[in-house]
C-alpha positions in Angstrom: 53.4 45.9 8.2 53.0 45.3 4.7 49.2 44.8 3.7 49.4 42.6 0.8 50.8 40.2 3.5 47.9 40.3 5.1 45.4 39.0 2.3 45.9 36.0 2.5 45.3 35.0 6.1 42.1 37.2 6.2 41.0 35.1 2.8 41.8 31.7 4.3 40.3 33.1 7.5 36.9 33.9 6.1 36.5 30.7 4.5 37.1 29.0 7.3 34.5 30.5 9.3 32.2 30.3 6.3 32.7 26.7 6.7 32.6 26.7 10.5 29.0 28.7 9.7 27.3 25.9 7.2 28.4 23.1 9.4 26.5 24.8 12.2 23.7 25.2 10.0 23.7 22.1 8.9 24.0 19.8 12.6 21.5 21.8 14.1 18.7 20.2 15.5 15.8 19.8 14.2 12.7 21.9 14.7 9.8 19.4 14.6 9.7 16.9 18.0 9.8 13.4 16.7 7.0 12.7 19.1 4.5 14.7 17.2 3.9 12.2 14.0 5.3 9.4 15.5 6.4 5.9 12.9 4.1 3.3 13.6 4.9 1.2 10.4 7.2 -1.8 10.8 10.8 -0.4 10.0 13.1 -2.7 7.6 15.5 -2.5 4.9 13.4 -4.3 1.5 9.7 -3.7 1.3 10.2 -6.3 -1.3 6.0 -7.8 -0.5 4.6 -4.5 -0.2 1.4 -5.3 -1.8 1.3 -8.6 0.2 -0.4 -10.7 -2.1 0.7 -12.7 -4.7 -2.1 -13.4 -7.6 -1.6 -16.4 -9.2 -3.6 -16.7 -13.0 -5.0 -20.1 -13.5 -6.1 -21.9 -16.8 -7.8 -25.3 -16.0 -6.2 -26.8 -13.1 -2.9 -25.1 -13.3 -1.8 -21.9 -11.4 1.1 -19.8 -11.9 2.5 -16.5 -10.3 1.1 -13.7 -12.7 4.5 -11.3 -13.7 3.7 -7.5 -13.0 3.7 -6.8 -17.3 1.8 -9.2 -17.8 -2.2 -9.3 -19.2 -5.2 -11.6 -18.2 -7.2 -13.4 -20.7 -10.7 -13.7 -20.3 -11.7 -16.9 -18.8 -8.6 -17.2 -16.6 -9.3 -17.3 -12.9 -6.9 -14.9 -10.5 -6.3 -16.7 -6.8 -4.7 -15.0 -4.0 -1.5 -16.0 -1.6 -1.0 -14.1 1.5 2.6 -12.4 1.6 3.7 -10.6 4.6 6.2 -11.3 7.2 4.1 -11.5 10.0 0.3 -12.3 11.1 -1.7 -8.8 10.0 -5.4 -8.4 10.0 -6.9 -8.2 6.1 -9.9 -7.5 3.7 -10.3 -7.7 0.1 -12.7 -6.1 -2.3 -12.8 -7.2 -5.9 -13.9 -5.1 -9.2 -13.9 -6.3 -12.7 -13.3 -4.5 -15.6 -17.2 -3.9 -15.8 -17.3 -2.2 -12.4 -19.1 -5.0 -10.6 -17.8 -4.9 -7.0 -17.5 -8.2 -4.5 -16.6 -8.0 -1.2 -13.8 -10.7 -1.5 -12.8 -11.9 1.6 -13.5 -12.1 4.3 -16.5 -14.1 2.8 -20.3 -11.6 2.4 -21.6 -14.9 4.3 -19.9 -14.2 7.5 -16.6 -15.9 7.3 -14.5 -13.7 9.1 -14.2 -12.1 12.1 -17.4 -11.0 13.9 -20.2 -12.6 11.8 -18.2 -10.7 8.4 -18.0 -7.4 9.9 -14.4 -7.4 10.9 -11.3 -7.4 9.4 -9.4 -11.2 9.5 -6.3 -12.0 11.3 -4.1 -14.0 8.6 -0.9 -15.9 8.4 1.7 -15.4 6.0 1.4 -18.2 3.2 -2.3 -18.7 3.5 -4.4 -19.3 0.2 -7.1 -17.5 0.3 -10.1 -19.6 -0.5 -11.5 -17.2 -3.0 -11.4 -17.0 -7.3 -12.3 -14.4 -9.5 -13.0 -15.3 -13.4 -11.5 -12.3 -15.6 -14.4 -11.0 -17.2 -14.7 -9.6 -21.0 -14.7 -6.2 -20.6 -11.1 -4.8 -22.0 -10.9 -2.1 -18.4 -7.9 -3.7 -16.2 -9.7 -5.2 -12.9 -8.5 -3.9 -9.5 -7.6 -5.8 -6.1 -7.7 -3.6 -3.2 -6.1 -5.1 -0.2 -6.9 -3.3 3.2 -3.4 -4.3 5.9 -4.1 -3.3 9.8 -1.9 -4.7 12.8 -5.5 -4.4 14.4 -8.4 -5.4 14.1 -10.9 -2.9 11.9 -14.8 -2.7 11.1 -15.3 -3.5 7.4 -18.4 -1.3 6.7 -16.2 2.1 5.9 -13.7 0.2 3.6 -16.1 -2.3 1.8 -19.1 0.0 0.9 -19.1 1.6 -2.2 -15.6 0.9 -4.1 -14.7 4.3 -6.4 -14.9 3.1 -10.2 -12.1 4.9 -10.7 -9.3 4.1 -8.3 -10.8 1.1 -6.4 -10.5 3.6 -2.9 -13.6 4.1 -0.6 -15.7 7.1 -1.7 -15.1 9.2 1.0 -11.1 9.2 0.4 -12.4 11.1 -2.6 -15.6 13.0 -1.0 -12.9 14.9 1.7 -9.8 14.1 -0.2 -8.3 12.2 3.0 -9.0 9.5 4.7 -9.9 11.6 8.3 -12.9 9.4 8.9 -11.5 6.2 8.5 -9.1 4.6 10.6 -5.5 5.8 9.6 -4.0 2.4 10.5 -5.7 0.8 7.8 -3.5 0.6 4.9 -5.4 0.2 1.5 -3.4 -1.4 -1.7 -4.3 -1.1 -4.9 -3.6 -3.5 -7.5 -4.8 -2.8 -11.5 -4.9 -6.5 -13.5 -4.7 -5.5 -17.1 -6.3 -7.5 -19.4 -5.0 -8.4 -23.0 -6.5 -7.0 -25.8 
């Protein structure tokens, strides 16, 4: 037999087992069980209300939806519209450009939940009863926003607000969050002010 006949079946022979080798690479199952970190998030196509608020800037009497490029005057007063897709349990803390912190909502006075000391169930749409002036200091003020499908204890999330991030202290003391409940999703929101 002539070997120059041969080439070219052993040639189209080891490329198709190369193939054969990275598909079976490739379909292999994978190594970690599923059940070991489990989804627990709500699964959907567009997270398009992923902060779920919408702040509204108001001058007067008037409100209007504030557009994510835009800056706050001082003076104007930021108000709060619940937008999620279903009823989720919620706190708000509130810090101003000067670093003065207020527990938002649910109300210091004991408007929500247990006397103020748990998280509130709300509906999607609600206004929340609350308004913040925008202060004079030029440093952007942050809205964090603290989502649970269950009910959570304020007191870990509402203490002491980081200046720098508007997160609870001890995400920064331990660099994770492995004292606070891990269903309790904070979001940040920076409201810069114009110049």
């Amino acid at each position: 037999m002539n070997p120059k006949k041969l080439i070219r079946p052993a040639v189209f022979a080891g490329i198709f087992l190369g193939l054969w080798g990275l598909a079976v690479l490739v379909a292999r199952p994978s190594a970690e069980d599923p059940l070991a970190h489990p989804y627990v998030g709500v699964r959907g196509a567009s997270r398009e209300k992923a902060s779920g608020l919408m702040v509204l800037v108001g001058e007067g009497g008037l409100a209007r939806a504030l557009r994510p490029d835009e800056a706050v005057k001082p003076g104007d007063m930021l108000h709060f519209v619940v937008r999620v897709e279903r009823v989720r349990y919620f706190a708000l803390a509130y810090r101003d450009g000067s670093g003065q912190v207020a527990r938002a909502f649910p109300d210091d006075r004991g408007g929500g939940g247990a006397s103020g000391t748990q998280a509130e169930r709300i509906e999607p749409g609600r206004v929340l009863p609350i308004a913040f002036p925008v202060d004079a200091d030029p440093r952007p003020a942050l809205v964090t926003a603290y989502w649970s499908d269950r009910p959570f204890a304020l007191a870990p999330f509402l203490g002491p607000i980081a200046a720098t991030s508007g997160l609870p202290e001890s995400e920064h003391a331990d660099g994770g969050t492995a004292a606070l409940d891990p269903t309790v999703e904070p979001v940040v929101i920076r409201i810069a002010k114009a110049r």
